[in-house]
Structures are given as C-alpha cells and as structure tokens.
C-alpha positions in Angstrom: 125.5 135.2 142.2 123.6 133.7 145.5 121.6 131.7 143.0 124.5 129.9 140.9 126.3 129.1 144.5 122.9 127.7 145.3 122.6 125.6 142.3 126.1 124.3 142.9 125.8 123.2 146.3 122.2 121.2 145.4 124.1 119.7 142.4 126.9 118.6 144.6 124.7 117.2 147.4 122.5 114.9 145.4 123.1 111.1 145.1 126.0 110.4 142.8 125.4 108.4 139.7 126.2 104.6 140.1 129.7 104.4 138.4 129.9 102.3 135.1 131.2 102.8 131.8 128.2 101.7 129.4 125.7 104.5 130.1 123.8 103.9 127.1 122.9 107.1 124.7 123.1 110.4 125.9 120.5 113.3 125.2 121.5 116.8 125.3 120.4 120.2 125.5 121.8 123.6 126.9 123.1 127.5 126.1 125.9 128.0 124.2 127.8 131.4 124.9 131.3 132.0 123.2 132.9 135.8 121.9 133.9 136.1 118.3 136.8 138.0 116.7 136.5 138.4 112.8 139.9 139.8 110.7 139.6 140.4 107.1 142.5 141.3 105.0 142.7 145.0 103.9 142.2 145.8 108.6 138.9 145.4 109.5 138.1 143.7 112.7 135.0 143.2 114.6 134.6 141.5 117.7 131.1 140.1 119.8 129.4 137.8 121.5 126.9 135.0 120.5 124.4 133.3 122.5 122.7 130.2 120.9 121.6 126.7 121.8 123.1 123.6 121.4 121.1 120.0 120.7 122.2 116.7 120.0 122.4 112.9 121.5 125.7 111.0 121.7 126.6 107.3 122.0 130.1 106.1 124.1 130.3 102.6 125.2 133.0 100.8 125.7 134.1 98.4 122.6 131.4 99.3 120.7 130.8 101.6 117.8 130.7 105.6 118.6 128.2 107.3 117.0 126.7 111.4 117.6 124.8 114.2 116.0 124.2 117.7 117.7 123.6 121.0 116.1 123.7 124.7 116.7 122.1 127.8 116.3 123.6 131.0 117.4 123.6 134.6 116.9 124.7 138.0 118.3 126.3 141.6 117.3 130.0 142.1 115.8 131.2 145.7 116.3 134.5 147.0 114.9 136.5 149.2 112.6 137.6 149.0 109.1 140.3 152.3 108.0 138.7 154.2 111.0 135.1 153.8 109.6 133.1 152.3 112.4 131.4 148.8 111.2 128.5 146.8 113.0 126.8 143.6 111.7 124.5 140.9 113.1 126.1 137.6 112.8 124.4 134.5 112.3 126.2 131.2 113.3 125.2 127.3 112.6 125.5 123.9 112.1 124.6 120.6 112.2 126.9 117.5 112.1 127.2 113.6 112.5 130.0 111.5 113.7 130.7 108.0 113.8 133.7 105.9 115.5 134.5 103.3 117.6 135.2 103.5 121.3 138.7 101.6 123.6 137.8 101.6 127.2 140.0 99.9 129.9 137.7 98.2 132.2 139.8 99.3 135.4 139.4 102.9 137.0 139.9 105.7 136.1 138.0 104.3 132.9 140.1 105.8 130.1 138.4 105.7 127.0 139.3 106.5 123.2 136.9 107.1 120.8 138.5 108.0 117.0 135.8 109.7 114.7 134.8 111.1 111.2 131.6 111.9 110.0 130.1 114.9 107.7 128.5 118.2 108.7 127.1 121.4 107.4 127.7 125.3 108.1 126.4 128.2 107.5 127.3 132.0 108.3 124.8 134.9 108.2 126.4 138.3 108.4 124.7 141.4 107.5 125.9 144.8 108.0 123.9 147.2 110.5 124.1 151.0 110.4 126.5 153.0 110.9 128.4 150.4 108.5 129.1 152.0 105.1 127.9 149.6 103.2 124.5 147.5 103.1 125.5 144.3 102.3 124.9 140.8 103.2 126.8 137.7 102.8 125.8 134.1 103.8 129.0 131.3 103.7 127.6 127.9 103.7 129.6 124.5 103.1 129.5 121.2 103.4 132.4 119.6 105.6 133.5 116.3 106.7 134.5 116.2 110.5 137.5 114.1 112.1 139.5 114.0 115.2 139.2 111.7 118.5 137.8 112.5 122.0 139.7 110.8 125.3 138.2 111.0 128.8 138.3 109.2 132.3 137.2 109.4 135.4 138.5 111.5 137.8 136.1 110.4 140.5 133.1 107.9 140.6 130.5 111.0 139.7 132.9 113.1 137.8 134.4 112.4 134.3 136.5 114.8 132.2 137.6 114.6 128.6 139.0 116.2 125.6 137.7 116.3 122.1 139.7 117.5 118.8 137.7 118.0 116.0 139.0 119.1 112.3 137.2 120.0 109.2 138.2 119.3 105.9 135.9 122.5 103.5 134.4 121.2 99.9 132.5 123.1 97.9 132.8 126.1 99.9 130.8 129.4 98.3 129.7 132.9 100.0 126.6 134.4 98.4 126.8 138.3 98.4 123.3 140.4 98.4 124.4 143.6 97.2 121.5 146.6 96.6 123.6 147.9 93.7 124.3 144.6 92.2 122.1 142.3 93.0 122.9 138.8 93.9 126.6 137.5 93.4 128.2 134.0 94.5 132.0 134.6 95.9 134.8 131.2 95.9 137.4 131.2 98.3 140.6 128.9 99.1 139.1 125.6 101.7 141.6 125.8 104.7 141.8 123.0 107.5 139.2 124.6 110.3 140.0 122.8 114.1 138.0 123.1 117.3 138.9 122.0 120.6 136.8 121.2 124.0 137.2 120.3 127.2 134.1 118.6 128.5 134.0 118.4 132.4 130.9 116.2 133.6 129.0 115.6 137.2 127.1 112.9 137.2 123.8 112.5 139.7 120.2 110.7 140.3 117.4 112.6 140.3 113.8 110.5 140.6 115.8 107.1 139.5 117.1 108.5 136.8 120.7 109.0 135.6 121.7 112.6 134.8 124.3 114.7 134.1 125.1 118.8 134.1 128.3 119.4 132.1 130.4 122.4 131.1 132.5 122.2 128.1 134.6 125.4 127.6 135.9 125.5 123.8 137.9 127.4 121.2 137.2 127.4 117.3 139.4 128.2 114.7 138.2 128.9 111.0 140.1 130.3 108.1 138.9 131.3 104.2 141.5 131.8 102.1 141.2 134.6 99.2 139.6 134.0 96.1 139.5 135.5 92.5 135.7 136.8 91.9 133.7 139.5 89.6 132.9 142.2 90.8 134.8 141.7 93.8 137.3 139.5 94.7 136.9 137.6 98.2 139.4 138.8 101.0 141.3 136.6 103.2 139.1 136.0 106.1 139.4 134.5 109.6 137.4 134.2 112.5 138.3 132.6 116.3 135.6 131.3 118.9 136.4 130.9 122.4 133.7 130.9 125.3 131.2 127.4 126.7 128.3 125.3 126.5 126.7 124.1 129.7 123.8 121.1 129.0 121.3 118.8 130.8 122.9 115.5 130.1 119.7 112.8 130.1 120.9 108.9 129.4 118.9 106.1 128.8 
C-alpha cells in the first residue's frame, strides 16, 4: 500500500503538462483488470476475474478528424454452478477494433470536446471447461462487429481531463465453434443482440524529460448478450455475460 501512496504523491508533484487542446496522437499501453459474471439459460452461472493488457494509439484534436485503434488480450478463471454440479472453466477474452469520427472542441476552458465515432472490430471468446466440470468441452465465439457511439470530455483543471465514452456494437455473422470429444467439431448460430460498453476515462497529465505524458484510469462496465439459437446436436442457450472493473495506461503523445 506504502508504494501506490508513493507513486501518487510523485505523480502529483511533477511539472504539469502545458495546457492545450491539440496534443497530437496518443500512444498507449497498461493492465486491464475487470470481474466477469456469465448466465446461461437452463441456471448456470460462473463468475471471475480477468487480467489482460490493453494496446492502442488514439487521435483527438479539436476540428479535425478522430481516428483510434486499441486491442485486448485477456484471460482468467470462471467458477460457478450449473443444477448444483460445480463448473470451472478458463476464459479467454479479446479484441481488436478501429474507430473513426470527427472531433467539436470549444476553444475556451474547460475545453469541452465531442467526438461522434463508428468504425469495425473483431472478438473472440475462448472458454474451455476445467475439472471438476462435467463435461469437456470447448467453445470459441468469434464475430465481426461494427462499433458506434461518442466520447465527451473537458478539463477539469489545467493537468487533469475527464471524459465519458459510449460504445455499441452492432453483431454480423456471429458463430460459436463447439469442440466436443464425443462429437467432434460443431459450428453453433445464435440471435445478434445490441452489445454496449461504457467508460469513464479520468487523466493527469505531466512532463517528464520534456516530454508530454499522461497516467490515466478508466473504470468501465461491458454488457454482451447472445440470443438462443436453433442447432444439431445441440441448440445454443441464451447467453449473457457483464464486465465491470479498470484499465490504468502510460499515456505517451507526440
């Protein structure tokens, strides 16, 4: 705990960033930690937590057009129950997606700024059943999506911004291949819901060796639904999963 208070006081103490809206592109890297819960139709629930890494570089200057691609890699245990019978699984979480918009800044402080966006993406979910699960199965969901929403900030003092971002996801195309040791390999459909996410990015800005930098900490939650679908040998059951925890990066402009 001494160390973090540590960390937090030398963050706080360095120079502050000089203030101006046009920072130029933004290069990013951090940890990404966030619990899971996972209902399927029929009772069974798991719950866990991920840890993964999130990479990506982002471009926000006022009047100008917005454009962003980051990606994810994540994984971690799910533990749970389905009629009583305990179930455990490592879960596998990723994806990789660009945006492009077009950002409204006022030129006055607090700087508010409003940057519309769509883009496309891809995702893809690994889980594969661990003892003591009864069965010994794996299933890997992946589908190609097309991202939209907005993201609004401002400054709430010269060296610290904070913002919001919505993001939805419209599914296509969306498939779950089952690897079953009794039957082999099988390809489920399911019904494409509307998935959303939504962050709150809170940023300190600073100058270390001349350069601009930033840490910041964006907690988030995630919300993805698949509907059922009509398959042989088995039909796919009505699945959901929520995503709530945070990121923290090394913001690097230039």
């Amino acid at each position: 705990m001494t160390h973090w208070i540590f960390l937090g006081l030398t963050l706080f103490l360095l120079p502050s960033a000089f203030l101006h809206a046009d920072r130029g592109v933004e290069l990013f890297l951090g940890p990404e930690v966030y619990g899971t819960t996972r209902t399927k139709e029929g009772g069974a629930k798991q719950t866990g937590t991920l840890y993964g890494v999130r990479l990506g570089y982002e471009r926000v200057k006022r009047y100008k057009f917005y454009y962003a691609l980051d990606g994810l890699y994540s994984e971690g245990i799910l533990e749970g129950k389905n009629n009583d019978r305990l179930i455990r699984s490592r879960f596998i979480d990723s994806n990789i997606e660009t945006r492009f918009g077009y950002t409204f800044q006022s030129k006055c402080f607090p700087y508010l700024a409003f940057t519309p966006f769509f883009g496309v993406g891809y995702l893809w979910e690994i889980t594969k059943y661990l003892h003591p699960s009864p069965i010994k199965v794996q299933f890997e969901n992946r589908f190609p999506y097309i991202p939209f929403g907005c993201l609004v900030s401002f400054y709430f003092r010269k060296d610290i911004q904070i913002g919001l971002r919505f993001t939805g996801r419209f599914l296509w195309d969306g498939k779950q291949k089952v690897k079953d040791p009794d039957y082999g390999t099988l390809t489920q459909c399911y019904e494409e819901y509307l998935q959303y996410r939504v962050e709150l990015p809170i940023e300190y800005l600073f100058c270390w060796n001349n350069q601009e930098l930033s840490v910041r900490l964006t907690p988030f939650y995630e919300y993805r639904h698949y509907g059922t679908g009509i398959n042989f040998p088995f039909d796919f059951l009505d699945t959901k999963f929520k995503f709530y925890g945070a990121n923290i990066e090394l913001v690097y402009y230039f």
